[in-house]
C-alpha positions as CSV (number, residue, x, y, z in Angstrom):
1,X,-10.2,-6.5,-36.8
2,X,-7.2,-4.8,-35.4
3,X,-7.5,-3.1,-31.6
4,X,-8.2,0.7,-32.1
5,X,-6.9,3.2,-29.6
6,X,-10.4,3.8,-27.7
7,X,-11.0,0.0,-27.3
8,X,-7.3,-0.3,-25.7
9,X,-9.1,2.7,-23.3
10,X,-11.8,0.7,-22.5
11,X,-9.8,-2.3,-22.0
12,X,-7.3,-0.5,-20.2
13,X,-10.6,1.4,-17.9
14,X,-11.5,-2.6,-16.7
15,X,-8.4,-3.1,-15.2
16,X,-7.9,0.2,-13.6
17,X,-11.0,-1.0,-11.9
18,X,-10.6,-4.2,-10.5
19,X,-7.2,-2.1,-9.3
20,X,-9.4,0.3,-7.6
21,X,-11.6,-3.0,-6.3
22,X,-7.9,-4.5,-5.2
23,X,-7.2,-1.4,-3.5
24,X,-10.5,-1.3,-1.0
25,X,-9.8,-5.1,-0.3
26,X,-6.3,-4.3,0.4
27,X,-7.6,-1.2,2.5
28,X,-9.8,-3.1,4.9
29,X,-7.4,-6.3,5.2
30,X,-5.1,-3.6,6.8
31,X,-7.4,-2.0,8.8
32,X,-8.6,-6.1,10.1
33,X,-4.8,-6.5,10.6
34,X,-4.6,-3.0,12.5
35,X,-7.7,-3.7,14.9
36,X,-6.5,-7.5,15.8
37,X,-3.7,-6.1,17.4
38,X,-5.6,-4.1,19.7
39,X,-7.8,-7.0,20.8
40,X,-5.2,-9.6,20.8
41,X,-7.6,-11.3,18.6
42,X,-6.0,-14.5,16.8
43,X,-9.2,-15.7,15.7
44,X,-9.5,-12.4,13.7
45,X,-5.7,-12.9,12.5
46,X,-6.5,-16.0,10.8
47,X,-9.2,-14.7,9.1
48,X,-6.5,-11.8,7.8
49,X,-4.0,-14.3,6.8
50,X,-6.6,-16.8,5.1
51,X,-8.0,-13.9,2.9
52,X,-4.5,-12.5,1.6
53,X,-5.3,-15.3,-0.8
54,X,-8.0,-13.2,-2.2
55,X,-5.4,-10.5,-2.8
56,X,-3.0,-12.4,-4.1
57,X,-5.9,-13.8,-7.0
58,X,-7.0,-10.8,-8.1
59,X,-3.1,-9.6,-8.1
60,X,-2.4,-12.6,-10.8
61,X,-5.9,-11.7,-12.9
62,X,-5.0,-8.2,-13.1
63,X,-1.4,-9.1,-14.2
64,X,-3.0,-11.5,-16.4
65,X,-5.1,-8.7,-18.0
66,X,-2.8,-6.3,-18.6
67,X,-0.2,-8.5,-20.3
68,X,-2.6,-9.9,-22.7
69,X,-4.2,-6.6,-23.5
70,X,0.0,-5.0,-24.0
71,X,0.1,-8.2,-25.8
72,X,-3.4,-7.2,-28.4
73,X,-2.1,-3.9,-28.9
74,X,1.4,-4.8,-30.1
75,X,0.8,-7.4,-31.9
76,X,-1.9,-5.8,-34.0
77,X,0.1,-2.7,-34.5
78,X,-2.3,-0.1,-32.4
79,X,-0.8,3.4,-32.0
80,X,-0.5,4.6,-28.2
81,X,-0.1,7.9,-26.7
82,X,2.7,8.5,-23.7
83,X,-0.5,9.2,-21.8
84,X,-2.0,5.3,-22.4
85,X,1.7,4.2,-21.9
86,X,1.8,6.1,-18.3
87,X,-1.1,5.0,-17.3
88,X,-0.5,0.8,-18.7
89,X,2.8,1.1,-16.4
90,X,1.2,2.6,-13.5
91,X,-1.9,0.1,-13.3
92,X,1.1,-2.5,-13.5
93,X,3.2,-1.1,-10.6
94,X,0.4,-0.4,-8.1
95,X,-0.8,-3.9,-8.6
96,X,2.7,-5.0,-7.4
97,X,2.6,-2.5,-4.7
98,X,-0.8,-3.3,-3.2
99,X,0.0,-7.4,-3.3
100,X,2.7,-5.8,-0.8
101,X,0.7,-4.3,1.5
102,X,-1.5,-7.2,1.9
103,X,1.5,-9.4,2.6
104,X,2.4,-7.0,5.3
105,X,-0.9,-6.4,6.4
106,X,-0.8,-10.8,6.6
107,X,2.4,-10.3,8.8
108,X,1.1,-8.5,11.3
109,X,-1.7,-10.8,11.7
110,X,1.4,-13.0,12.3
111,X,2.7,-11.3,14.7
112,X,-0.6,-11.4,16.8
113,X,-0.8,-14.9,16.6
114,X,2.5,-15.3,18.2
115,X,1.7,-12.7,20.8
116,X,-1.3,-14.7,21.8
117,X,-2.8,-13.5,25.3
118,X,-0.2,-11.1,26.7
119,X,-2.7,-8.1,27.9
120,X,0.6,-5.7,28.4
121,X,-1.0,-2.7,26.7
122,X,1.0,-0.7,23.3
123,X,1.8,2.8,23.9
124,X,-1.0,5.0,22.9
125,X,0.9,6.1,19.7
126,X,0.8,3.0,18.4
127,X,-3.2,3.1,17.6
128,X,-2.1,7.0,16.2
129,X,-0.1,5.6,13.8
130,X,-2.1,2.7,12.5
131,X,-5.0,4.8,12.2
132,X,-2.8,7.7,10.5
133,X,-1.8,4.4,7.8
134,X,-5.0,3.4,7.6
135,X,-5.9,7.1,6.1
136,X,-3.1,7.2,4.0
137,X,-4.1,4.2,2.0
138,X,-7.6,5.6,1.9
139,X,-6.1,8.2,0.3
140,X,-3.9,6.0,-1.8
141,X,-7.0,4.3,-3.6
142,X,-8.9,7.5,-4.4
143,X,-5.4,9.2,-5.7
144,X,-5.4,6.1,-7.7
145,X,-9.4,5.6,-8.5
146,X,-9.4,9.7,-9.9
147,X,-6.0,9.8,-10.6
148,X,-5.5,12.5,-8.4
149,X,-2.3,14.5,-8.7
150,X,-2.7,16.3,-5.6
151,X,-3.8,14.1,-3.5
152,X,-0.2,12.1,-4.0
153,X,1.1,14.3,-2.6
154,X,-0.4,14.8,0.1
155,X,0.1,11.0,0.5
156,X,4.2,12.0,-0.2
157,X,3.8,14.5,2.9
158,X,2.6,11.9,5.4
159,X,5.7,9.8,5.3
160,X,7.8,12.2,7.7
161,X,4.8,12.0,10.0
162,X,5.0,8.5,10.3
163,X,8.3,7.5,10.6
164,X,7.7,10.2,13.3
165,X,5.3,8.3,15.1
166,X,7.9,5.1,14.9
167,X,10.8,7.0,16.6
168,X,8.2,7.9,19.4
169,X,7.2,4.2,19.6
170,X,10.4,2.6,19.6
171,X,12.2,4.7,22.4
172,X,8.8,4.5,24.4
173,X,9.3,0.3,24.2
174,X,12.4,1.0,25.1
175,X,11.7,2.7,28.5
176,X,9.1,0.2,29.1
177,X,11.4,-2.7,28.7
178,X,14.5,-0.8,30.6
179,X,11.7,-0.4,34.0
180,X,10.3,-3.7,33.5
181,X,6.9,-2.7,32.4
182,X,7.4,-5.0,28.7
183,X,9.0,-7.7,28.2
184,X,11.9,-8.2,25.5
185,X,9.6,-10.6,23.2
186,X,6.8,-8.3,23.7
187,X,8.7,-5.5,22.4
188,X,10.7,-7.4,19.6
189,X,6.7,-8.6,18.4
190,X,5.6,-4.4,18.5
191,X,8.7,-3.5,17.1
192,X,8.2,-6.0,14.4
193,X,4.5,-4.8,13.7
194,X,5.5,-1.4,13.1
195,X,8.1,-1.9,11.0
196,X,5.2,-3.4,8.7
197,X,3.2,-0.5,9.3
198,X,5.3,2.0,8.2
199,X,6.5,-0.7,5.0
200,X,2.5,-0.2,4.2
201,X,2.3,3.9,4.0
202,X,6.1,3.5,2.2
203,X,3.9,1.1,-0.3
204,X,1.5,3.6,-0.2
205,X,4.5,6.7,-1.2
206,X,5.2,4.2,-4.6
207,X,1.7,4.2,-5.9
208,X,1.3,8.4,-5.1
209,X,4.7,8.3,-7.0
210,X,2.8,6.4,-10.0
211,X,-0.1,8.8,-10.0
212,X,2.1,11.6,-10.3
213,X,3.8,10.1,-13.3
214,X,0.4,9.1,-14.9
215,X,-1.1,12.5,-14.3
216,X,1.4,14.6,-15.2
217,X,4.4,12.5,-16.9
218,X,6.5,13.9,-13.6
219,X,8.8,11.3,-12.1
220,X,9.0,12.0,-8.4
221,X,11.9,11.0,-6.2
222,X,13.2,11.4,-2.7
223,X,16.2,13.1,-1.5
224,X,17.3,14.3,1.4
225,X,16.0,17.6,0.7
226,X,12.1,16.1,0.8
227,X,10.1,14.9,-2.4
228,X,11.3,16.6,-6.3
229,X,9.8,16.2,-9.3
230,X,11.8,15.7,-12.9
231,X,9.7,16.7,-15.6
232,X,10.3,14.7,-18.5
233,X,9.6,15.8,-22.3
234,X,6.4,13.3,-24.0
């Protein structure tokens, strides 16, 4: 019997589950990754890296599912909506997008590891803007989980408030390394974990982006004059 329009729904509701599942692993590898930095912990850093396998599983299920069920549907002629359609892409792309962040969130661990005991403290923005990231992709998975229009965008807002807090930490680790107070590699491994960061709450800017699109068929893009919408015709 041929896949009807409310079983592709159901389907459709699974995945956009384990996605929601995905996206609280994803959440607290970050926030694992985040905290090792602070305690120079590379026993914790391992444990980050090791379960980016976990992530990277559930990314090829997901991808698995949602092929086979696009798959179903074509093959047995069921009739879509745009609104299924959005939604089928966007449970796609996030996927992608959170396997990202936990390969960034991996990186950092990395980076820890390499630092190994150096005690030379971070400046104190650095812990504002991990925590700030850390929100954001709190906010990411609920926009996602509720499909939550506004919320993107407040996710969307955040971005100039991070790469904010990067400015301020680069030229701090810049002083600190010009009066002697950090050393080059030091610096270069900081540097290298905020990059990461702020790559996360970009991640994080893609999926609001999706949620938009699925909520209200707006594509959202960046310019230089901030975040526009381009409403397209169903």
């Amino acid at each position: 019997m041929p896949i009807t329009s409310q079983q592709f729904d159901e389907q459709l509701a699974k995945i956009r589950a384990k996605l929601t599942s995905q996206g609280v692993l994803v959440t607290n590898l970050a926030e694992q990754a985040f905290e090792t930095i602070y305690q120079r912990d590379t026993d914790g850093a391992f444990i980050v890296m090791n379960r980016d396998d976990e992530v990277d599983h559930a990314d090829i299920e997901i991808e698995r599912d949602a092929v086979d069920l696009l798959i179903k549907a074509t093959n047995e002629g069921c009739r879509l909506d745009s609104g299924q359609i959005r939604s089928m892409l966007s449970a796609v792309k996030v996927n992608n997008e959170l396997e990202r962040i936990a390969d960034a969130a991996a990186a950092i661990a990395e980076r820890v590891v390499s630092i190994g005991d150096r005690t030379t403290p971070f400046p104190n923005t650095t812990r504002v803007l991990t925590n700030s990231v850390a929100g954001i992709l709190r906010d990411t998975v609920k926009a996602f989980d509720k499909i939550d229009a506004q919320r993107a965008k407040a996710v969307l807002a955040a971005e100039g408030t991070v790469l904010k807090f990067q400015d301020v930490i680069n030229r701090d680790c810049e002083q600190r390394v010009s009066e002697g107070k950090m050393s080059v590699d030091l610096a270069f491994d900081l540097h290298a974990m905020i990059n990461l960061t702020v790559l996360m709450a970009d991640h994080c800017t893609n999926i609001a982006e999706q949620m938009i699109y699925q909520a209200t068929g707006a594509i959202v893009r960046h310019t230089n004059a901030g975040w526009v919408e381009h409403e397209l015709d169903d």
